[in-house]
Backbone bond lengths (Angstrom), bond angles and torsions (degrees), N, CA, C in turn:
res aa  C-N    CA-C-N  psi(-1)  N-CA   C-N-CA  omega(-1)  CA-C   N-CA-C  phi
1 X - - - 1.459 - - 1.515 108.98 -
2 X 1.251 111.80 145.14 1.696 120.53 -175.35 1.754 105.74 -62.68
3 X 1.310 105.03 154.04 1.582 101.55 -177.63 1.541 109.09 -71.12
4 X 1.213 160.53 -171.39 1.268 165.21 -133.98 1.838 107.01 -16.00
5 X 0.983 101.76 44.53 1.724 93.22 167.80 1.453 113.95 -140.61
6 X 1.083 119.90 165.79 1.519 130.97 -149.14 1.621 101.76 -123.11
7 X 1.271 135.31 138.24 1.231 129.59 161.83 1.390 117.93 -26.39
8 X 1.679 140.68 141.55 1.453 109.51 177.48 1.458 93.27 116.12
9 X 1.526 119.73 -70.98 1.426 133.94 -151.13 1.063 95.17 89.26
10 X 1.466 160.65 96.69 1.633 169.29 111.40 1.489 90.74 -88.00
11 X 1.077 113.79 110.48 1.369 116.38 156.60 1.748 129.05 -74.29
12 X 1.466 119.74 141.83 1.239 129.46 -166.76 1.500 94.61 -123.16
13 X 0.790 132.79 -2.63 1.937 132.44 168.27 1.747 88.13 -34.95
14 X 1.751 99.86 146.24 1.176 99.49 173.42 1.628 106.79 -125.52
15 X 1.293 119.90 136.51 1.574 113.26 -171.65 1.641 110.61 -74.58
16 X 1.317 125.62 146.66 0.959 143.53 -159.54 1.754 113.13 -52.69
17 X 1.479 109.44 -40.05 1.314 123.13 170.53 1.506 114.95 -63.44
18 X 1.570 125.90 -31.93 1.376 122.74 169.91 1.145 115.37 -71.31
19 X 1.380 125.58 -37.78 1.111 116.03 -175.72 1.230 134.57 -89.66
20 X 1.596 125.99 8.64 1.005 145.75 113.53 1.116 128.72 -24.18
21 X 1.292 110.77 -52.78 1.442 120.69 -177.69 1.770 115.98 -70.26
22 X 1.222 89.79 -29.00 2.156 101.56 174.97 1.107 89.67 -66.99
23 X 2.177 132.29 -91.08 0.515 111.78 178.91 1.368 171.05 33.05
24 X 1.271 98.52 -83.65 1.451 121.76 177.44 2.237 97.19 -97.84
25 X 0.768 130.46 -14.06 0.813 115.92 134.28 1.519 154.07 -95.27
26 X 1.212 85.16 31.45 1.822 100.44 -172.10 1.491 96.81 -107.66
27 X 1.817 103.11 -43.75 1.928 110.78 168.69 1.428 103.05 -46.70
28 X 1.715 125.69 -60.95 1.011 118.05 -172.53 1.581 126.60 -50.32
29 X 1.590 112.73 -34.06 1.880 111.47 170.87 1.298 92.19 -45.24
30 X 1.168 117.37 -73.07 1.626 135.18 -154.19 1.153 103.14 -29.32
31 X 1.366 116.11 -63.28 1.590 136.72 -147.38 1.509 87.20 -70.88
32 X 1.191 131.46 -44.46 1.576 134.56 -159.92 1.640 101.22 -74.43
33 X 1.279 101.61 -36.25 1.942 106.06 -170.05 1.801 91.48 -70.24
34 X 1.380 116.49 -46.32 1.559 113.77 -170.22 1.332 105.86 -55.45
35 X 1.705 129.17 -29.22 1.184 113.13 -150.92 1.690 110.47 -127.30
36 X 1.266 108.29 9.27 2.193 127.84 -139.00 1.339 101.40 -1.39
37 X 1.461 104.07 94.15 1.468 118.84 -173.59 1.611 80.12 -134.51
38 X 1.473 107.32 172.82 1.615 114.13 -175.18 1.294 70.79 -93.59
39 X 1.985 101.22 172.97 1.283 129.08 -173.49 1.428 90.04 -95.31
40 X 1.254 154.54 -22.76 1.598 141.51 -165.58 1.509 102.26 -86.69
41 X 1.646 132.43 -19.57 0.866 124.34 138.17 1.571 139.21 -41.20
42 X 0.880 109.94 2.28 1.685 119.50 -179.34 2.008 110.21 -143.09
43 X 0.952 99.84 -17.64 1.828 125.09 -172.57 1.487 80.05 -44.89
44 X 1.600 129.67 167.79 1.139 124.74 -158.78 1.750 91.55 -173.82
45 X 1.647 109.47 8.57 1.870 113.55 -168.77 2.370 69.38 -109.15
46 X 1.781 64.66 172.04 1.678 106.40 -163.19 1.676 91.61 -70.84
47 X 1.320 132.89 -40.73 1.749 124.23 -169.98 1.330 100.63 -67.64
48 X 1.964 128.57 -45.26 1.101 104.55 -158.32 1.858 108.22 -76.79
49 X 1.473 102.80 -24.47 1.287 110.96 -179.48 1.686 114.95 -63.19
50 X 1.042 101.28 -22.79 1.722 115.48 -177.67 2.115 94.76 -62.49
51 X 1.648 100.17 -47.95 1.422 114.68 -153.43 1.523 90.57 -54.25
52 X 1.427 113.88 -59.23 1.362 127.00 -166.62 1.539 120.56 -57.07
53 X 1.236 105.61 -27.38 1.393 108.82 176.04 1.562 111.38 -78.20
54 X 1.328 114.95 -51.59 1.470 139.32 156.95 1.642 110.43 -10.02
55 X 1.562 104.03 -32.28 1.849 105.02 -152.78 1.055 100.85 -72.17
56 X 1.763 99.56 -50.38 1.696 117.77 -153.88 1.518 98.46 -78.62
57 X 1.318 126.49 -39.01 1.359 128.85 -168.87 1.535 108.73 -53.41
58 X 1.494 99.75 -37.44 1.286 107.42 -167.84 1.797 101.09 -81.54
59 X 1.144 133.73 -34.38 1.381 127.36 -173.43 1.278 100.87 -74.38
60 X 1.664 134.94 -40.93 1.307 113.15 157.04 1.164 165.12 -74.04
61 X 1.654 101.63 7.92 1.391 113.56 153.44 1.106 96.61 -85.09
62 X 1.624 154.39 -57.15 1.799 145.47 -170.92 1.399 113.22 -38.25
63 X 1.638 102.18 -24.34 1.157 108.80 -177.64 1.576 124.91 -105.87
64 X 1.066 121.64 -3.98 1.549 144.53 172.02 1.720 106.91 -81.76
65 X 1.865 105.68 -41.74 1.306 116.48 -154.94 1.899 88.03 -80.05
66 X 1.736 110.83 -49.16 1.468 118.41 177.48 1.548 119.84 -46.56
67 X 1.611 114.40 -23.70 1.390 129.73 -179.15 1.427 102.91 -83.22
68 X 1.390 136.63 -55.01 0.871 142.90 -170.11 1.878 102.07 -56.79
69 X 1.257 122.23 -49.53 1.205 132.70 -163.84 1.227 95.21 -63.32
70 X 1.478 119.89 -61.93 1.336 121.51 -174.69 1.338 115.31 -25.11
71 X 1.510 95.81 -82.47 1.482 114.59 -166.99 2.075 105.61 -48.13
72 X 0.854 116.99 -11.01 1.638 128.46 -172.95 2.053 96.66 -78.73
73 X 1.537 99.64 -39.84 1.236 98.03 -151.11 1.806 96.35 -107.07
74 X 1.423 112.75 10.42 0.922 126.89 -160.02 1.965 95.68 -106.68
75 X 1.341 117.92 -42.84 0.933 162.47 -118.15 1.956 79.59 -112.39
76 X 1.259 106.14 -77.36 1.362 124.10 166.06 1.562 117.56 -49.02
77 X 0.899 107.54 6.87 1.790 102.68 -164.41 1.004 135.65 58.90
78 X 1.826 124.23 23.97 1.100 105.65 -163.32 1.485 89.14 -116.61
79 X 1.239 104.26 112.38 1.665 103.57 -170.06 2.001 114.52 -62.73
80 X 1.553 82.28 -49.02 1.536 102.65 -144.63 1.914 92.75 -57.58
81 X 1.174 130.07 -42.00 1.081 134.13 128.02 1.041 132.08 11.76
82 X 1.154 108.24 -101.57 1.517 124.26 170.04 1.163 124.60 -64.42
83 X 1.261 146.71 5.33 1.607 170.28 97.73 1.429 88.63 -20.51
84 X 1.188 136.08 -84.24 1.721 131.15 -175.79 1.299 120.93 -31.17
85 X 1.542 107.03 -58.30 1.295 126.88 -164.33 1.402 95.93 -58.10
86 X 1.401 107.52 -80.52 1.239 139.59 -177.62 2.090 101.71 -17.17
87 X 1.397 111.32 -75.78 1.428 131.58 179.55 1.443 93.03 -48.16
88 X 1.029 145.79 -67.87 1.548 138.61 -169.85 1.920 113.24 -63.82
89 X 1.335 102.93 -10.46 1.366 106.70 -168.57 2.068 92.00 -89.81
90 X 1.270 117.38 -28.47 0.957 123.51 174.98 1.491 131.36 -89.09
91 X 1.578 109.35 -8.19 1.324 118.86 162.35 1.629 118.91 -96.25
92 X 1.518 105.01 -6.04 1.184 102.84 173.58 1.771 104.94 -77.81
93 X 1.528 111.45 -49.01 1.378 111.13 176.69 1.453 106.84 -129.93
94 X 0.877 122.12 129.37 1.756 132.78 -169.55 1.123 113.62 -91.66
95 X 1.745 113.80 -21.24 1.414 111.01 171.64 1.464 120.17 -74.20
96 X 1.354 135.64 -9.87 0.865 159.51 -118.13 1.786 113.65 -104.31
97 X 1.705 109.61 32.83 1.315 118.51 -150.68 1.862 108.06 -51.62
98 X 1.117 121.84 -37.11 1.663 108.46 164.72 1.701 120.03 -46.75
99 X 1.304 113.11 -47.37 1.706 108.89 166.12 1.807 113.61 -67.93
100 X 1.102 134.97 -16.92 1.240 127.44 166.77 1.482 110.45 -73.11
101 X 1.508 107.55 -42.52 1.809 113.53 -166.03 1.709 85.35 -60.57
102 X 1.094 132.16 -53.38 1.739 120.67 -148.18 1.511 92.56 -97.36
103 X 1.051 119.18 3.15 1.403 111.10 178.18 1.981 101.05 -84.13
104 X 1.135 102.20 -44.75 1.156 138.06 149.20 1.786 121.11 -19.71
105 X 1.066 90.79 -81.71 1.718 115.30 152.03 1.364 111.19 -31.44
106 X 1.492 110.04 -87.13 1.596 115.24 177.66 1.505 122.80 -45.21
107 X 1.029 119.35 -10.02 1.463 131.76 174.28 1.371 127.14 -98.80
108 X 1.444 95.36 -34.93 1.961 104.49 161.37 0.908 122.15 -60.37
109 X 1.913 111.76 -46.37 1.460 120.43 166.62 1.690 134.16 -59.15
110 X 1.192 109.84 -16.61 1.425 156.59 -177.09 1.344 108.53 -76.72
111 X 1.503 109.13 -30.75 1.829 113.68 173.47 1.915 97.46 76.51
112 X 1.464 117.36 10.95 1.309 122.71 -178.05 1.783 102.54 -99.05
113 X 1.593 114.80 65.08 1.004 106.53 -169.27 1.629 131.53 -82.38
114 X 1.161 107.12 -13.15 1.741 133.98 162.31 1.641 101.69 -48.80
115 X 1.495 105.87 -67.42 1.525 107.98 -169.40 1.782 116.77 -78.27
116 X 1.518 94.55 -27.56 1.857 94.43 165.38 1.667 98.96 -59.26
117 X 1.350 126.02 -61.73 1.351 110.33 -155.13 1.850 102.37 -56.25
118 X 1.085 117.73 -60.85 1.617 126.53 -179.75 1.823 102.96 -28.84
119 X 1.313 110.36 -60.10 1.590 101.63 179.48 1.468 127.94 -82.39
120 X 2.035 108.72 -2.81 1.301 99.92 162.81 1.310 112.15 -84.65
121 X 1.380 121.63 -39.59 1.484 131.79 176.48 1.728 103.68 -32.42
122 X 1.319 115.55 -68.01 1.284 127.72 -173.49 1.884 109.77 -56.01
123 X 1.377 114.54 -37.61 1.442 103.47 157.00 1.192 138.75 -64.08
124 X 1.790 100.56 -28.30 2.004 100.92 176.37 2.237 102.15 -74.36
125 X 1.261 93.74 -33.96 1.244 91.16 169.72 1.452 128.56 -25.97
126 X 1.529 97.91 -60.88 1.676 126.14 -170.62 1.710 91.20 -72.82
127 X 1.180 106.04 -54.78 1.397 96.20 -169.88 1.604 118.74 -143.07
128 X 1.119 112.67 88.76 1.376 137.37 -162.60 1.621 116.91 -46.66
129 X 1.481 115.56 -11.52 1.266 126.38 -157.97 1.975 95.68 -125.07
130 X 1.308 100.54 13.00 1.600 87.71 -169.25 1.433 104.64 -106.37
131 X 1.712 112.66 117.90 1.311 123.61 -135.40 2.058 105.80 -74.10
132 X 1.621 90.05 -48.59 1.675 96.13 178.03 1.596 121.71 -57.18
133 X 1.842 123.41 -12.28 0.858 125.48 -174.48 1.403 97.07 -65.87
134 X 1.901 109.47 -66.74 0.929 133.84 151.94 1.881 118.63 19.97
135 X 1.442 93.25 -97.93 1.672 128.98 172.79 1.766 103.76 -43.60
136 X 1.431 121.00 -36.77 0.907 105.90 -160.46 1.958 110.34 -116.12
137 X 1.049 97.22 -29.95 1.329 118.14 134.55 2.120 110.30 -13.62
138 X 1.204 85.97 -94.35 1.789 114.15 179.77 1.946 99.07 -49.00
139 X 1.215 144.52 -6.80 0.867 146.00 -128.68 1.743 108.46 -140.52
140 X 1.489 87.98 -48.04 1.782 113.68 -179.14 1.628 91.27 -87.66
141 X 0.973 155.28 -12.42 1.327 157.78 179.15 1.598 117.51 -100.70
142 X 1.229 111.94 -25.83 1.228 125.53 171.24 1.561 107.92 -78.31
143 X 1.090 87.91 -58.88 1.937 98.46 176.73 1.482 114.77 -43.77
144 X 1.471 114.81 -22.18 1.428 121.85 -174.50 1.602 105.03 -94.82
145 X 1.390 121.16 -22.24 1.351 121.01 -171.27 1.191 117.62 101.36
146 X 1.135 115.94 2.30 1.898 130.61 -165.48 1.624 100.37 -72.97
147 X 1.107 131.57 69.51 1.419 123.40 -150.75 1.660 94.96 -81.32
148 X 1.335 138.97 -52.72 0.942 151.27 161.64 1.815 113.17 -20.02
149 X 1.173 114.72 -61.26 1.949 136.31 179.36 1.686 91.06 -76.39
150 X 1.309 122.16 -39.40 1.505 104.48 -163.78 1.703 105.24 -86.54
151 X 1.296 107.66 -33.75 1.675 102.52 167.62 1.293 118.08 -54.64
152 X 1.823 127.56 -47.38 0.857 123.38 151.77 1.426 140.62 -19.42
153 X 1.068 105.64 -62.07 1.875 128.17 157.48 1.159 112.19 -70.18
154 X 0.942 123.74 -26.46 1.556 98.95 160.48 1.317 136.52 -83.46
155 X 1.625 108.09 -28.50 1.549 105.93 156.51 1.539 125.17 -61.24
156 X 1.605 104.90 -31.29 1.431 90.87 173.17 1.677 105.90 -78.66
157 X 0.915 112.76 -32.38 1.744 98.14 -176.74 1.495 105.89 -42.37
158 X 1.534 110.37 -67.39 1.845 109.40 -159.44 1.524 97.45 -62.32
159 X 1.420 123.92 -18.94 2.042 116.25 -174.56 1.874 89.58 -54.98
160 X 1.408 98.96 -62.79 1.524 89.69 171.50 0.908 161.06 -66.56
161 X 1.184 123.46 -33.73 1.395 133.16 135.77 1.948 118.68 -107.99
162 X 1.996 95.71 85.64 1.448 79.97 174.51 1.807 136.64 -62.70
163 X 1.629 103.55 -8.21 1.727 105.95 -177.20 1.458 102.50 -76.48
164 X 1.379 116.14 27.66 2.191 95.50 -175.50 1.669 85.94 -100.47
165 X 1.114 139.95 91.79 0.825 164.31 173.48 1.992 95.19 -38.14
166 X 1.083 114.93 -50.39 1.558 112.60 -166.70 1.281 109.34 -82.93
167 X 1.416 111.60 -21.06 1.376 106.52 174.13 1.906 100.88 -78.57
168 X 0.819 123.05 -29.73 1.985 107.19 170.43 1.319 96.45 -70.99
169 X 0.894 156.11 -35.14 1.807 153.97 -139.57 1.974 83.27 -97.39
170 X 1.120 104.77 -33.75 1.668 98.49 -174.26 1.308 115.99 -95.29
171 X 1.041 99.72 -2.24 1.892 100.58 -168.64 1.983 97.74 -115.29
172 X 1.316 91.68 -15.07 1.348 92.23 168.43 1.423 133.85 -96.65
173 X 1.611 102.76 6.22 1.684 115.96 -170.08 1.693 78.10 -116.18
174 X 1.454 151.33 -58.76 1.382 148.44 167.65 1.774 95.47 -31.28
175 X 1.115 130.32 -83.21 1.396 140.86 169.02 1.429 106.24 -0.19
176 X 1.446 116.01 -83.70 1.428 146.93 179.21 1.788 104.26 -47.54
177 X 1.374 103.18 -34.67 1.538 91.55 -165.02 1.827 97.62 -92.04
178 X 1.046 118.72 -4.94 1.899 113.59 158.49 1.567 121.69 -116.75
179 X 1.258 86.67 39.70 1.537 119.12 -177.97 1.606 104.00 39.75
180 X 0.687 116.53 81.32 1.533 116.16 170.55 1.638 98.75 -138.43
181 X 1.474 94.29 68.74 1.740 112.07 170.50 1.732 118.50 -53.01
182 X 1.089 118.98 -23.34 1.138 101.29 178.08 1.511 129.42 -90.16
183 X 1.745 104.11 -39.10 1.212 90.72 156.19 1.659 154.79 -100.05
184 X 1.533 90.18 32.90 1.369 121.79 -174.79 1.657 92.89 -100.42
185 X 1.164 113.74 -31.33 1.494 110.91 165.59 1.673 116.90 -78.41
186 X 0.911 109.76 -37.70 1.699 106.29 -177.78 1.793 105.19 -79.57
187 X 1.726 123.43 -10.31 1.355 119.05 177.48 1.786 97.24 -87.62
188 X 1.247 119.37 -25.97 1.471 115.66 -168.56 1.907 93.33 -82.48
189 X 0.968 106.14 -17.01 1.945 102.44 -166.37 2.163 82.36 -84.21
190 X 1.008 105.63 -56.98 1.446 98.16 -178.83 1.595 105.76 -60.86
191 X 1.299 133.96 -50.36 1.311 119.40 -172.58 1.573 88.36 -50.45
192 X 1.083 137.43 -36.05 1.849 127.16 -145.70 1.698 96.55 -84.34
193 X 1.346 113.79 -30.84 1.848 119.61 -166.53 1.691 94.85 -78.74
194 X 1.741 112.72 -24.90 1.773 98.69 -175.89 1.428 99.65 -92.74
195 X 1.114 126.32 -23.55 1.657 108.68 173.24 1.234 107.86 -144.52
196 X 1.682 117.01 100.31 1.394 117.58 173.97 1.420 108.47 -68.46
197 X 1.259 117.66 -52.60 1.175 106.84 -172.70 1.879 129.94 -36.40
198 X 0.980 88.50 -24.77 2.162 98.52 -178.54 1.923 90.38 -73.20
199 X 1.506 100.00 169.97 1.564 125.39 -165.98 1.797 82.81 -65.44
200 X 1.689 123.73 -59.61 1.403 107.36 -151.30 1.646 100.68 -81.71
201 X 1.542 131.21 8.03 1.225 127.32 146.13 1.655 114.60 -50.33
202 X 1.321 104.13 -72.48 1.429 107.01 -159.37 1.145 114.43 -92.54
203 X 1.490 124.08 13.83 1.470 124.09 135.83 1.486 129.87 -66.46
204 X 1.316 100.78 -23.77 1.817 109.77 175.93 1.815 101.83 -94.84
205 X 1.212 99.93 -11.56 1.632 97.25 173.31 1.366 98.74 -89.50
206 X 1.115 145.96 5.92 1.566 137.35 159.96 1.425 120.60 -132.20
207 X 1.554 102.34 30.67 1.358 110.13 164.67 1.414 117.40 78.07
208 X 1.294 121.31 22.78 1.569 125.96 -162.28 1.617 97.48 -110.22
């Protein structure tokens, strides 16, 4: 009898593309016995690849939804809370520099100013342009006395957002206090251009 045929004549010939497909899954047993790793670790079809994509997608909405909560409960005052939330919203995704900044947040407010700076730091990291990290950042460093690191932060805060008006009003009394009068004067003329309306506005609006 001919090789791939069956009593009958039903042919069992296998086309070149299947058997590839054994093959390469026969390497894959192998590969799994060499290493006792599961076989979907090596799977190379569209379901297991679907699975894998599936994981992360899914931890970053758990983790979008955990951010969202935070900031809700954060919002409310309830720190201790939102310190939880917040920390799990960031172990779900680490890239996740808005859940670090308010994680961040909740910890400044928290009087935990060591560990606010560590998780705002780690948000400007992620995202260098994100202004409240920034602000609050400059803020948790101050609170410590770090006058040196908090001037620092504070110039970068107002580079980024020059309208926070209190951050020049603060970087200009730090300024002033190692006498560096002048540009403790040119941060109070900018604190005065982002909010005239306040007293050290409309003292520079009449020349004072």
């Amino acid at each position: 009898m001919a090789s791939g045929a069956k009593p009958g004549g039903a042919s069992t010939a296998v086309d070149p593309l299947t058997q590839a497909r054994r093959d390469r899954e026969a390497l894959e047993r192998f590969r799994r016995m060499q290493s006792g790793l599961p076989a979907d670790l090596f799977r190379n079809d569209g379901a297991s690849g679907s699975r894998r994509d599936a994981a992360p997608r899914r931890q970053t909405i758990a983790a979008e939804r955990h951010r969202r909560r935070g900031m809700q409960l954060l919002e409310a005052g309830r720190l201790a809370a939102a310190i939880a939330t917040l920390r799990r919203a960031t172990e779900l995704d680490p890239r996740d520099a808005e859940a670090h900044s308010m994680l961040g947040r909740a910890l400044l407010h928290s009087g935990r100013f060591t560990e606010a700076a560590a998780s705002l730091r780690l948000a400007i990291t992620l995202k260098d342009d994100l202004a409240a990290a920034h602000r609050d950042l400059a803020a948790a460093l101050d609170r410590q006395g770090l006058d040196l690191d908090a001037t620092a932060a504070y110039r970068e805060a107002v580079r980024v957002d020059p309208h926070w008006a209190e951050g020049h009003r603060r970087l200009a009394e730090l300024l002033e206090a190692v006498d560096d009068f002048e540009q403790a004067a040119q941060s109070l003329r900018r604190a005065a251009a982002a909010a005239p309306d306040t007293p050290t506005g409309r003292m520079h609006a009449f020349g004072a």
